[in-house]
C-alpha positions as a Markdown table, in Angstrom:
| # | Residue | x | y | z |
|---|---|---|---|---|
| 1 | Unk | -133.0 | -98.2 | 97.1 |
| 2 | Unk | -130.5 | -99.0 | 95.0 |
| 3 | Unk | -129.0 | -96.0 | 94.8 |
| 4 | Unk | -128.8 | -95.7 | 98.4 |
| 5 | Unk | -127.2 | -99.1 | 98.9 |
| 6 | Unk | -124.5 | -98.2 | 95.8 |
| 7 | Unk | -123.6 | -94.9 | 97.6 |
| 8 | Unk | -123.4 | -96.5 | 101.1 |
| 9 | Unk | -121.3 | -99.6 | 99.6 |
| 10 | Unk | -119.1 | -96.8 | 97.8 |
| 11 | Unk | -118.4 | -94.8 | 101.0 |
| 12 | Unk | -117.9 | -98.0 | 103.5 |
| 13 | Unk | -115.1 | -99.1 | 100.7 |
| 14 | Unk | -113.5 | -95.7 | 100.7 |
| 15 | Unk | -113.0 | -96.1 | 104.5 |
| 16 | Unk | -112.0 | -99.4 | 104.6 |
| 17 | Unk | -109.3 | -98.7 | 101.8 |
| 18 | Unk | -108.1 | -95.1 | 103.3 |
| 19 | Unk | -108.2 | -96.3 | 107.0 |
| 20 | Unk | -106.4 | -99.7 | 106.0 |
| 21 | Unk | -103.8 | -97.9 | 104.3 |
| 22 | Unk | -103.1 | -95.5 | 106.9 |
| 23 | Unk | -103.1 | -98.0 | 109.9 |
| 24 | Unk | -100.8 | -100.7 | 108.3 |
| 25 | Unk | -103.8 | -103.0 | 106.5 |
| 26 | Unk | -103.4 | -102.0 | 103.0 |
| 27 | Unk | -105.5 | -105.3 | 101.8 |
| 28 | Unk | -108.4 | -104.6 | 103.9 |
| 29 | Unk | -109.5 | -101.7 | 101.5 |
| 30 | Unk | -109.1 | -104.3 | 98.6 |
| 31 | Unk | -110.7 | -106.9 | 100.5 |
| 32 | Unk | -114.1 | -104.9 | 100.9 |
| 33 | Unk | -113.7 | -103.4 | 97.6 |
| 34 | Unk | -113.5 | -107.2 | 96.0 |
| 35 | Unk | -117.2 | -107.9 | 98.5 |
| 36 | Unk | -118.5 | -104.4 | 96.9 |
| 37 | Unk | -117.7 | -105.0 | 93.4 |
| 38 | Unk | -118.8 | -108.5 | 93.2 |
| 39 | Unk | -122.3 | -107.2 | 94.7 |
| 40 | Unk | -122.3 | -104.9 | 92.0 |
| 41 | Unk | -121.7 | -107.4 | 89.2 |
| 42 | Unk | -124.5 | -109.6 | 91.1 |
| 43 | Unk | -127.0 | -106.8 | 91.1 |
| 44 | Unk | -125.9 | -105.5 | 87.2 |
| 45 | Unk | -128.1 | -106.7 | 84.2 |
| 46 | Unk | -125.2 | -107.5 | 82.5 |
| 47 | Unk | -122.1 | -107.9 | 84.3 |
| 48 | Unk | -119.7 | -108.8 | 82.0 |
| 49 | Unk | -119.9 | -105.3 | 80.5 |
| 50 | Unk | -119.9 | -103.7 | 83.9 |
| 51 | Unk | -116.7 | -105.9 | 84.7 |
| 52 | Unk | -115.0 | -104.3 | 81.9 |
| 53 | Unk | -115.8 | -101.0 | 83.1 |
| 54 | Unk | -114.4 | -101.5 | 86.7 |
| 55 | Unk | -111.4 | -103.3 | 85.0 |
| 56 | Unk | -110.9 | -99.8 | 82.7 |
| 57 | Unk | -111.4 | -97.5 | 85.4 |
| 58 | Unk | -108.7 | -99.6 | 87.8 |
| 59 | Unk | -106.3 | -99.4 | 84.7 |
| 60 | Unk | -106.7 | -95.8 | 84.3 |
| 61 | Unk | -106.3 | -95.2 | 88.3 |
| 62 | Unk | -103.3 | -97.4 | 88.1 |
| 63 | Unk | -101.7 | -95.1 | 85.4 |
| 64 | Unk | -102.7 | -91.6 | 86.4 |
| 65 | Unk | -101.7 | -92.4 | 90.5 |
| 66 | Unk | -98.6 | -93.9 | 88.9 |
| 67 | Unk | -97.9 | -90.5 | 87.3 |
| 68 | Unk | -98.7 | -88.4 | 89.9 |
| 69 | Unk | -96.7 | -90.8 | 92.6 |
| 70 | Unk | -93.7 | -90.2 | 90.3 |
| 71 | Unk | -94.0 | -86.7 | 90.6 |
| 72 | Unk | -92.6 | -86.7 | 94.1 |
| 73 | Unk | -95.7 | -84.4 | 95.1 |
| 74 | Unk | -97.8 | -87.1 | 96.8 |
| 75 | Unk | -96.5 | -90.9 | 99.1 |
| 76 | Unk | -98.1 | -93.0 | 100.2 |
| 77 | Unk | -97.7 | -94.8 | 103.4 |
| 78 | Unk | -98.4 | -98.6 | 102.5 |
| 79 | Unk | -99.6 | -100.9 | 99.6 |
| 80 | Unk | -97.0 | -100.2 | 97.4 |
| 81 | Unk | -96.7 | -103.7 | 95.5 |
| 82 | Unk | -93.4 | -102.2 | 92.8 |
| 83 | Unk | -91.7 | -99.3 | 93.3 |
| 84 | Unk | -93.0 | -96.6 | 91.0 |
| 85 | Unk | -96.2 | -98.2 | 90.6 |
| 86 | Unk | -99.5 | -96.5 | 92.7 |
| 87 | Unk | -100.7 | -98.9 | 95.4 |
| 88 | Unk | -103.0 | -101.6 | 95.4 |
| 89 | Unk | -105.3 | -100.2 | 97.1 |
| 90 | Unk | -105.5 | -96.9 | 96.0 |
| 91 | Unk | -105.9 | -99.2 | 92.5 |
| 92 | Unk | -108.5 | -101.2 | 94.4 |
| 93 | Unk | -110.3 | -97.5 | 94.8 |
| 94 | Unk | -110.6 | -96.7 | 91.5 |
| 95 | Unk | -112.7 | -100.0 | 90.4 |
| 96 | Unk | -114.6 | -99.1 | 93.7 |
| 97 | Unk | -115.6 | -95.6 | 91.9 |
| 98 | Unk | -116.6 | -97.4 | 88.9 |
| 99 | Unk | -119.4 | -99.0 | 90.4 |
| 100 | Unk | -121.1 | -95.4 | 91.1 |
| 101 | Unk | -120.9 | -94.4 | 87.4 |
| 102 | Unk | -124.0 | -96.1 | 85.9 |
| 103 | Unk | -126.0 | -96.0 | 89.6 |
| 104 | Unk | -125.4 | -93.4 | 92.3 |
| 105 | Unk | -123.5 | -90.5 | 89.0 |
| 106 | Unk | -125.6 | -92.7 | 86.8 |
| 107 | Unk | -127.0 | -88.7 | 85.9 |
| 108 | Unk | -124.0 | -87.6 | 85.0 |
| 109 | Unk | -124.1 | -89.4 | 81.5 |
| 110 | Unk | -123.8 | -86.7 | 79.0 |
| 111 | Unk | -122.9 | -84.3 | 81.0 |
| 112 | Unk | -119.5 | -83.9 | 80.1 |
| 113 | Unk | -118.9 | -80.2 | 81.3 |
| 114 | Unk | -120.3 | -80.8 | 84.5 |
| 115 | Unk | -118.4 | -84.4 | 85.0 |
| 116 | Unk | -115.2 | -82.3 | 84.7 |
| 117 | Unk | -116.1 | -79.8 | 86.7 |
| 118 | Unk | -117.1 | -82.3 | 89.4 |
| 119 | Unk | -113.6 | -84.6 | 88.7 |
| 120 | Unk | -111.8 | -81.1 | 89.1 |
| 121 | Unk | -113.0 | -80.3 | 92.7 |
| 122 | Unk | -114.2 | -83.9 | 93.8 |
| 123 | Unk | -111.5 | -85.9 | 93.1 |
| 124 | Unk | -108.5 | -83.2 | 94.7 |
| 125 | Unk | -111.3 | -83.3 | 97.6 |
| 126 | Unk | -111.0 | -86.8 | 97.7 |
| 127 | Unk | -107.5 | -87.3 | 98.1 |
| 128 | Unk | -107.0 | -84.1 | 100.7 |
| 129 | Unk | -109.6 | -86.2 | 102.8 |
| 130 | Unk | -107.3 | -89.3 | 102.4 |
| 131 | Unk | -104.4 | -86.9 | 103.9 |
| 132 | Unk | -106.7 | -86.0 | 106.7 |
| 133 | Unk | -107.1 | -89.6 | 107.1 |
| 134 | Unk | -103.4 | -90.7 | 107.2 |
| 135 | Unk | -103.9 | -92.8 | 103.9 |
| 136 | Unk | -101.7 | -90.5 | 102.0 |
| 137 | Unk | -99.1 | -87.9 | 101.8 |
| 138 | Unk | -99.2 | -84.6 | 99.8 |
| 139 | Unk | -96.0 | -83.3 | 100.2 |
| 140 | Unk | -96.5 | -80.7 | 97.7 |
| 141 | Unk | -99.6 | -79.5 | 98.8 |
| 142 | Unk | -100.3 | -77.2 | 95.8 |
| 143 | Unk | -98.9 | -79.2 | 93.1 |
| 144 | Unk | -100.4 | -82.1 | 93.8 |
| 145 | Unk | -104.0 | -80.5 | 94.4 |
| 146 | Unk | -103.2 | -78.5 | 91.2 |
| 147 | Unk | -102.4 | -81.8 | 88.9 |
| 148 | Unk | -105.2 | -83.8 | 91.1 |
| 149 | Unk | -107.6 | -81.3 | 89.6 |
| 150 | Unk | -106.5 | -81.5 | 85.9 |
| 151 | Unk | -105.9 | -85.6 | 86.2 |
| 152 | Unk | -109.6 | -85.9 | 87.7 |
| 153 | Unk | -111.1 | -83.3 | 85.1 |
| 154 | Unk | -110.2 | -84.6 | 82.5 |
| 155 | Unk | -110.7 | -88.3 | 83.6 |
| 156 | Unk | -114.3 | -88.2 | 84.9 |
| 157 | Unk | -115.9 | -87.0 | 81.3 |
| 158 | Unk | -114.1 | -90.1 | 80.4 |
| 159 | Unk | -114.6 | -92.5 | 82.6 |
| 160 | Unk | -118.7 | -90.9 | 82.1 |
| 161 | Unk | -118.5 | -91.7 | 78.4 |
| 162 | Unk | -116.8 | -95.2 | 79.7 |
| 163 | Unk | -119.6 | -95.6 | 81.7 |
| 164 | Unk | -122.4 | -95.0 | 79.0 |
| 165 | Unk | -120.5 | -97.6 | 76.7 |
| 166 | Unk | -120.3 | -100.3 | 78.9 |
| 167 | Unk | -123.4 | -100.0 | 81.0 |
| 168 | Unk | -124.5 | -103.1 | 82.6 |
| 169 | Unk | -126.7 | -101.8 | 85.2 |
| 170 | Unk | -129.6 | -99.9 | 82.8 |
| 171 | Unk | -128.8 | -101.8 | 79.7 |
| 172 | Unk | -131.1 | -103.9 | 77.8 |
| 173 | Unk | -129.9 | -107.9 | 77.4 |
| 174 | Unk | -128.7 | -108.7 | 74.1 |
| 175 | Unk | -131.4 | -110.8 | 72.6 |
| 176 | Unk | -131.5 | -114.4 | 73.2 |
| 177 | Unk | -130.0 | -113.7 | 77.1 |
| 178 | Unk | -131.5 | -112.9 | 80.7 |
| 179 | Unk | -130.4 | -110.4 | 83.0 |
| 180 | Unk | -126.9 | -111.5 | 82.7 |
| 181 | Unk | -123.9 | -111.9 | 80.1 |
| 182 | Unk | -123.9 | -115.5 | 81.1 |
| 183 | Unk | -127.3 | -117.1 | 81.1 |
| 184 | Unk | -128.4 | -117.7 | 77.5 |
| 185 | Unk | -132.2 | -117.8 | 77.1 |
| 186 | Unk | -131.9 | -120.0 | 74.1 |
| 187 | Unk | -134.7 | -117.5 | 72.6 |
| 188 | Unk | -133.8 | -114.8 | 69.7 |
């Protein structure tokens, strides 16, 4: 179940933030990813370590869609917050993504030739679908599917490895705490 309710949480804020950015409502995708993400931490045995990981992922979108926006090979059509900087909600996506690595890609830990692989075709898939959608530009078609494919493989091993390292969702509580970073037992 939880699986199913991760995956379907993922998807409904991939709409909200792709649809929002390509009809003028760039902070509804946020919006829904903030309701997603704080489920997520709610659900996690420890959330403070899944926090970081959402915080880690969003840093590494903000840089690698900063890169590639720079480029000239991709736009975007709103949420831009400073010039040269990927939008928020795009930013927004990336945190969303890192709620499916220790759940719904939860088996992809130690995978790391397969979570390339997967980043390679998945995440130049991703963003072609976001074209379709109106939430983004590629106007170098090949180029930016070319470096989509190279940012995303190499990324998603990492991210994977990320993941593993700060897993709040099938980690173990540090002893002397309960199901949370923030409730202390008062036991050892």
């Amino acid at each position: 179940m939880r699986l199913l309710l991760n995956f379907a949480a993922f998807q409904a804020g991939w709409f909200a933030c792709v649809l929002g950015a390509a009809r003028g409502m760039p902070w509804l995708g946020p919006l829904v990813v903030l309701v997603v993400v704080a489920l997520h931490l709610r659900l996690s045995r420890r959330p403070l370590r899944e926090l970081q990981l959402v915080l880690m992922a969003a840093a590494l979108g903000l840089v690698i869609d900063s890169l590639l926006l720079s480029t000239g090979w991709l736009a975007y059509p709103s949420g831009l917050w400073l010039p040269g900087f990927a939008p928020y909600w795009i930013v927004a996506m990336w945190a969303l993504f890192a709620t499916t690595l220790n759940v719904s890609l939860g088996w992809l830990h130690g995978r790391t030739a397969l979570a390339a692989a997967l980043g390679a075709v998945g995440g130049p898939l991703s963003y072609l679908a976001g074209e379709k959608l109106g939430g983004i530009a590629l106007v170098n078609p090949t180029a930016a599917l070319l470096a989509l494919g190279v940012a995303w493989g190499l990324a998603m091993p990492g991210l994977m490895r990320l993941a593993s390292r700060f897993d709040g969702v099938t980690a173990k509580p540090l002893p002397g705490f309960v199901d949370s970073d923030w409730r202390f037992s008062g036991g050892a």
